[in-house]
C-alpha positions in Angstrom: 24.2 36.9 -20.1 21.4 34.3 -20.8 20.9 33.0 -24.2 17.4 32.9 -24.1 16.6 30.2 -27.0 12.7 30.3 -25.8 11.9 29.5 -22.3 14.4 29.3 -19.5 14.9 26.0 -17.4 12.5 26.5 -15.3 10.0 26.9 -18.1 10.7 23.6 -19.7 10.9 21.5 -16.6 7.3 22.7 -16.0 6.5 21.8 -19.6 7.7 18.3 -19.2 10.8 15.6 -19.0 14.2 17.9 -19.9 16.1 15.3 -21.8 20.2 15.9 -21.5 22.9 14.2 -23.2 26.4 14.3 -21.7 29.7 11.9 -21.8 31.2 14.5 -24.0 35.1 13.3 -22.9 34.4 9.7 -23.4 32.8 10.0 -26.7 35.8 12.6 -28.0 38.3 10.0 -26.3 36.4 7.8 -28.4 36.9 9.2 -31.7 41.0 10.0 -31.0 40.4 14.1 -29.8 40.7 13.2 -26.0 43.8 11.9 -23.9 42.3 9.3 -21.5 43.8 10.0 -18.2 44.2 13.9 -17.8 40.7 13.9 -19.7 41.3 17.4 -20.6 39.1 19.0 -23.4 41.5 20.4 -25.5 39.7 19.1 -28.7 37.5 22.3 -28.1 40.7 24.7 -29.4 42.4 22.5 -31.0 39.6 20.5 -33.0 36.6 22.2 -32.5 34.8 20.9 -35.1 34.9 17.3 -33.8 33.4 19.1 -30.1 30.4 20.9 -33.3 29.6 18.0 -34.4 29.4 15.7 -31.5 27.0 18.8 -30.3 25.1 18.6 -33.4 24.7 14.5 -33.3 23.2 15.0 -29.6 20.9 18.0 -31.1 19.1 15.8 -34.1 18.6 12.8 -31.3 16.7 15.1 -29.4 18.7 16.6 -26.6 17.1 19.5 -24.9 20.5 20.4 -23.7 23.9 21.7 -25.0 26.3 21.3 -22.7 29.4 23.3 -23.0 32.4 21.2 -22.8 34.7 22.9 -19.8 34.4 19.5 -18.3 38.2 19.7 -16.6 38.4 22.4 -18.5 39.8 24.2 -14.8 43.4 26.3 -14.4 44.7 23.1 -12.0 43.7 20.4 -14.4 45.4 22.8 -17.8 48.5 23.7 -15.6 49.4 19.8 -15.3 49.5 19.3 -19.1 51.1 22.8 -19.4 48.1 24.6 -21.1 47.5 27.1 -18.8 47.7 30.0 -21.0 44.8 28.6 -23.1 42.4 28.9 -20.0 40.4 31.3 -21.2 40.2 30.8 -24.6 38.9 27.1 -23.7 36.1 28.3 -21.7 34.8 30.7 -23.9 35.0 28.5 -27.4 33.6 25.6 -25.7 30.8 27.9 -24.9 30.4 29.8 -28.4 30.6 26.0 -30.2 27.5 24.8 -27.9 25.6 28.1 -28.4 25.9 27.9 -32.4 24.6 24.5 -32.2 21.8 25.2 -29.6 20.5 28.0 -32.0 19.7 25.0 -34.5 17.1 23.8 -32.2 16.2 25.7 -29.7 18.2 24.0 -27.0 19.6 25.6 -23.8 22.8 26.1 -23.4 24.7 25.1 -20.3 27.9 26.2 -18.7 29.9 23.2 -16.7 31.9 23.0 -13.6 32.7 19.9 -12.3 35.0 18.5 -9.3 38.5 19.8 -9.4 40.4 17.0 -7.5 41.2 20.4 -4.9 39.0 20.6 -2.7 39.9 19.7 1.0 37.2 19.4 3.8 40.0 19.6 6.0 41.7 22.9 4.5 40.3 25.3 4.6 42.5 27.3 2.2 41.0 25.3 -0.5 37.6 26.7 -0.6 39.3 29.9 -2.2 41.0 27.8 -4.3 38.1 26.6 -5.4 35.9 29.3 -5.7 38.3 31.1 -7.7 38.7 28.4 -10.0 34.7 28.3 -10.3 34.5 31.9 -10.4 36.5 32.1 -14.1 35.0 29.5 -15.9 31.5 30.6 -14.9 32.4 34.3 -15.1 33.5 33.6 -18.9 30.1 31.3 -19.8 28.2 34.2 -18.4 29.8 36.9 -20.4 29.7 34.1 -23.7 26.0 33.5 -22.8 24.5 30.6 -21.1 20.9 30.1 -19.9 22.3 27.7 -16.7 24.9 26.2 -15.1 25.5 22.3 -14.4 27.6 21.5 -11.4 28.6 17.8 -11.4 30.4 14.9 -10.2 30.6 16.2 -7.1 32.1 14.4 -4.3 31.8 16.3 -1.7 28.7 18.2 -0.6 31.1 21.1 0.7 32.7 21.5 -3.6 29.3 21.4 -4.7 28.2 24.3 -2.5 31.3 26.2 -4.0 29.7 25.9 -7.5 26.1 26.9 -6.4 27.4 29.9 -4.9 29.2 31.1 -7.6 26.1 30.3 -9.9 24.2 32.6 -7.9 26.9 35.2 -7.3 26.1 35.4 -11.3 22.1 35.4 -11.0 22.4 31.9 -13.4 19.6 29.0 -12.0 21.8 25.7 -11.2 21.7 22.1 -12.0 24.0 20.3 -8.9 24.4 16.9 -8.9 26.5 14.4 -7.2 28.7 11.8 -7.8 28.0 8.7 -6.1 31.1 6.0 -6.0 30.9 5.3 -2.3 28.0 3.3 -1.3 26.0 6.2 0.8 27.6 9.0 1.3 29.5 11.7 -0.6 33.3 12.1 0.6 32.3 14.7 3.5 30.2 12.2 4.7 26.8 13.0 4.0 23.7 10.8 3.2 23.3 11.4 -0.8 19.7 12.1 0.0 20.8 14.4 2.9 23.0 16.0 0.7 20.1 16.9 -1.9 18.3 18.0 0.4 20.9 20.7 1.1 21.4 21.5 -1.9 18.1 22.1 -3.0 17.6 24.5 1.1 20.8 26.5 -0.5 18.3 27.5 -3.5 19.3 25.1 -6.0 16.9 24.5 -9.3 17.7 20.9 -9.5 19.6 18.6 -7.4 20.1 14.8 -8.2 23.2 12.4 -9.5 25.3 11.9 -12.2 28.1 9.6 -13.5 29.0 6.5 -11.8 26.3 4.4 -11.4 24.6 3.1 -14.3 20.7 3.1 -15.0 20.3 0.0 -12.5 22.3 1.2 -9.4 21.2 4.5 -9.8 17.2 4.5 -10.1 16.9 3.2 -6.5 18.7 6.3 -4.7 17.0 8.8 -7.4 13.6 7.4 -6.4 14.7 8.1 -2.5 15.8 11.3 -3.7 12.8 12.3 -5.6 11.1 11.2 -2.3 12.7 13.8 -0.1 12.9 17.0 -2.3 10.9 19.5 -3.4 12.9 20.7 -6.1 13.3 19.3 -9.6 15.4 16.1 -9.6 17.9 15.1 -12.3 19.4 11.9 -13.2 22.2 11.5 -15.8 24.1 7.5 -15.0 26.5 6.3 -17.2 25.9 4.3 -20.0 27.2 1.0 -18.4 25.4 -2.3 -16.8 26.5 -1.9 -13.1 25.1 -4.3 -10.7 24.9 -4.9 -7.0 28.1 -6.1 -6.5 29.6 -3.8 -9.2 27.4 -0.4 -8.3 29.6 1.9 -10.0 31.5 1.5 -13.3 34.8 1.9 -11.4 33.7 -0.8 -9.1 33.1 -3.5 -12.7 35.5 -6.2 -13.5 35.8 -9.1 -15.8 37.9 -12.1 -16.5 41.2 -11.7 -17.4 41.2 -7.4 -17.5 43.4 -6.1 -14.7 41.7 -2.9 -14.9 38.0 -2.5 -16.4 37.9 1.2 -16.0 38.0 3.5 -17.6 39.6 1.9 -20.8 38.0 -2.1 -20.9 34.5 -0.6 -20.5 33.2 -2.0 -24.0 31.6 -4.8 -22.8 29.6 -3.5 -20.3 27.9 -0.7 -22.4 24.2 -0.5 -22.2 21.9 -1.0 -25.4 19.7 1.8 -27.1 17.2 -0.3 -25.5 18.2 -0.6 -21.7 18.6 3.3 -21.7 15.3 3.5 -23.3 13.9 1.8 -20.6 15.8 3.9 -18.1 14.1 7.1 -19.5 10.5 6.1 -19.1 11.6 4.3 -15.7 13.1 7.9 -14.4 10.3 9.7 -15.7 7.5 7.0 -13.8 9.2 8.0 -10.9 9.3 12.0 -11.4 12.7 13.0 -12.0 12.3 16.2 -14.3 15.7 16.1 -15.9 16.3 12.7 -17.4 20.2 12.2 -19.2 22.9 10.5 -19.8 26.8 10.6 -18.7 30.0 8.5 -19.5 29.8 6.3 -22.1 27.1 7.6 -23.8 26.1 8.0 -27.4 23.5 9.6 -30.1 21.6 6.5 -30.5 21.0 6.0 -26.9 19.9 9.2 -26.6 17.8 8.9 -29.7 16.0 6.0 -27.9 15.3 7.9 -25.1 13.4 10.6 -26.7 11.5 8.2 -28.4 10.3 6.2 -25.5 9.7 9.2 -23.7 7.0 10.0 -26.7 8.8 12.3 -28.7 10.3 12.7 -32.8 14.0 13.6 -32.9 14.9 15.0 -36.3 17.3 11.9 -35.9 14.5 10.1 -35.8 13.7 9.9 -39.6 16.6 7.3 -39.6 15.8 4.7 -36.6 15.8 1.2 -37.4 12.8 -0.5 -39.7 13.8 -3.9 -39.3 11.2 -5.0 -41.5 13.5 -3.5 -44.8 15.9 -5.9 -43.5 16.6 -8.5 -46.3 16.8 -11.7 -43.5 14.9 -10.1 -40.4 12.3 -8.6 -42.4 9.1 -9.2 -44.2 11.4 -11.0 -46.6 12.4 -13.7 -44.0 9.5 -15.5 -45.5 10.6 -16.6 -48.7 14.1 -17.4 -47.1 15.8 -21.0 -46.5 15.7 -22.5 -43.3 19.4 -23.0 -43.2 20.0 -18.9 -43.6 17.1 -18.3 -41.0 18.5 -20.2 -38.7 22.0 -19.0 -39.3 20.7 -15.5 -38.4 18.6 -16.4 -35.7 15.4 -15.9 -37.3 12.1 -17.6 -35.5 10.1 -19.4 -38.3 
């Protein structure tokens, strides 16, 4: 079943930028609902109004996008923790929680599959594991309502397929994008572009990347990506400063941390400002569907619907620096010594 909040996808990427908001599982990990490692959503049964609200906080900072939270929510990964009985019941209230929400604003609402750490190239076998695995989870967002179906972090070309079949076996458009942790190629061994390009001959709505790379390592393979296609084009990095040397957020290290991901990301986070600037960067260079993925949060996604022109209801709090009693208009009639304790240019 489609929802059928106002127009479909294809409507709104014709109208414009679709602005998503994801990093649902670092966020919850975040706030103590989430076990880093397994990265299993079981907040959405067992505390679902932390999964409403998170929905909610996306919503007023002007996400287009509700994105049901089935993220790992796969039989293999709720076997390992012993939850397997609570498959269904998973799927379906992580769907119902981002419907109620979308029906606030008009947002879509979005089914997820993801990669489920099954899939062999070399197995054959696997494929029906997959596709079976696929098939549920989709099957229930269908029957719960959704208005399209994000496939992503997919590392291999061949799982990704999987997903877009199964999206069509249920008439739903899909979104399919790709993880990108190697430097060039996904994990079969296809060019990322090449890849797209597959995606989007196999009937695909929108094809692109997600997760990973951050806004910096990321915009130069969208831009050859957005090159090659004739379909929409999403990009949806992390929320981290990756670099060159450091292109993915797995690849990041610092001084004295044995391990940088996933748990000593803090200091790499990027500001409001630097995802901002990857919003108006992405659209400049015509991707359609412009988000966000690991790491992310509200107010980043608050500033880029902003600088992509637009008022989030969330938007009737962003900053006004010049209330602030040191960095405002008031700096003027402050001492010297406090201004320049805060860093205030006289």
């Amino acid at each position: 079943m489609v929802v059928g909040n106002g127009p479909g996808l294809a409507d709104r990427l014709a109208g414009g930028t679709v602005l998503g908001a994801e990093g649902y599982v670092f966020e919850l990990e975040r706030r103590g609902y989430i076990k880093a490692g397994a990265y299993v959503p079981e907040v959405v049964l067992d505390f679902p109004g932390a999964v409403t609200e998170l929905h909610r906080e996306f919503l007023r900072a002007g996400a287009d996008v509700m994105v049901a939270l089935t993220y790992y929510a796969h039989r293999e990964k709720l076997r390992q923790l012993g939850r397997e009985s609570d498959l269904e019941a998973m799927n379906r209230q992580a769907v119902r929680l981002a419907r109620a929400v979308a029906s606030e604003g008009g947002a879509l609402v979005a089914g997820n599959v993801c990669n489920t750490w099954a899939y062999d190239p070399k197995d054959p076998a696997t494929t029906a594991v997959v596709h079976a695995m696929y098939a549920e989870q989709l099957g229930w967002a269908a029957e719960e309502g959704i208005d399209f179906v994000i496939s992503e972090t997919n590392d291999y070309l061949g799982e990704a397929l999987i997903a877009l079949e199964v999206s069509q076996e249920l008439g739903l458009p899909a979104m399919v994008t790709l993880a990108t942790t190697q430097p060039a190629s996904t994990w079969d061994g296809y060019d990322y572009v090449e890849a797209c390009k597959i995606l989007a001959g196999h009937g695909a709505a929108v094809v692109g990347l997600n997760c990973d790379r951050g806004p910096a390592t990321m915009l130069p393979l969208i831009a050859r990506i957005r090159d090659q296609v004739d379909c929409a084009v999403a990009a949806q990095p992390v929320a981290y400063r990756t670099s060159e040397t450091s292109p993915t957020m797995e690849s990041l290290r610092a001084e004295g941390v044995s391990r940088v991901f996933p748990l000593a990301l803090d200091p790499f986070s990027c500001t409001r400002f630097e995802m901002a600037d990857f919003a108006v960067a992405a659209r400049d260079l015509g991707v359609d569907y412009v988000g966000i993925c690991c790491g992310a949060g509200p107010h980043q996604v608050r500033a880029m619907a902003e600088a992509l022109g637009r008022t989030a209801p969330a938007s009737k709090y962003s900053p006004s620096m010049d209330l602030h009693p040191v960095r405002g208009t008031a700096a003027a009639s402050r001492d010297p010594g406090v201004l320049d304790a805060w860093n205030v240019t006289r």
